[in-house]
C-alpha positions in Angstrom: 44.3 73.2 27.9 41.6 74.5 29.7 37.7 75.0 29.1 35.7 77.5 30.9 32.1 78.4 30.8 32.2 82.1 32.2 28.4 81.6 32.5 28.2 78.2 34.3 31.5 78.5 35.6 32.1 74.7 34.1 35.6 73.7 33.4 37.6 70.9 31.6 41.1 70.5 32.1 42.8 68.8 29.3 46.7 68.1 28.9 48.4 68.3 26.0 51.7 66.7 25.1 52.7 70.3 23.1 51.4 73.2 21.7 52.0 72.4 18.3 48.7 73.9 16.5 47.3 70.7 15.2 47.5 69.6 18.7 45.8 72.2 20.2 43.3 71.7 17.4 42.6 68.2 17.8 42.2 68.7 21.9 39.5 72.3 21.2 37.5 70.0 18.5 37.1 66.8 21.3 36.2 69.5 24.0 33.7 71.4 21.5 31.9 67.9 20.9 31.8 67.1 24.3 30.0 70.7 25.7 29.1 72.2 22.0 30.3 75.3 20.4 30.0 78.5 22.2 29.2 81.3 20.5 32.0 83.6 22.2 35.3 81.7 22.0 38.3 83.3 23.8 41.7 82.3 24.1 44.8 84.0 25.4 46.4 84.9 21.8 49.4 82.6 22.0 51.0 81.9 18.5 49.6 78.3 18.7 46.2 79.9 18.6 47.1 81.8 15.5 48.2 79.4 13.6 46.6 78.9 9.8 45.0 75.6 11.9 43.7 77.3 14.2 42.0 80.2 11.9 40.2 77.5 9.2 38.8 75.9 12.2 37.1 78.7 13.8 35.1 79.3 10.4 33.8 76.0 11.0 
């Protein structure tokens, strides 16, 4: 998984041993705690990003 700050350019490379959607979950919360929430967050609309998961944690 990768993290990118379009504004400060920063970036965090995580791997991830699938893209099963509570995996992908599990990996975007730790990152989120680690740099905080941004209030823009983009990803490239892969299925594991529209999972049910996925959706309840972005009203978070």
């Amino acid at each position: 998984m990768i993290y990118l700050n379009h504004f400060t350019k920063f970036c965090i490379l995580s791997p991830l041993k699938s893209k099963r959607s509570e995996e992908v979950a599990s990996k975007q919360l730790e990152i989120l705690l680690t740099v905080s929430a941004p209030s823009i967050l983009q990803s490239d609309n892969g299925r594991e990003f529209s999972n049910a998961i996925i959706l309840e944690f972005k009203t978070c």
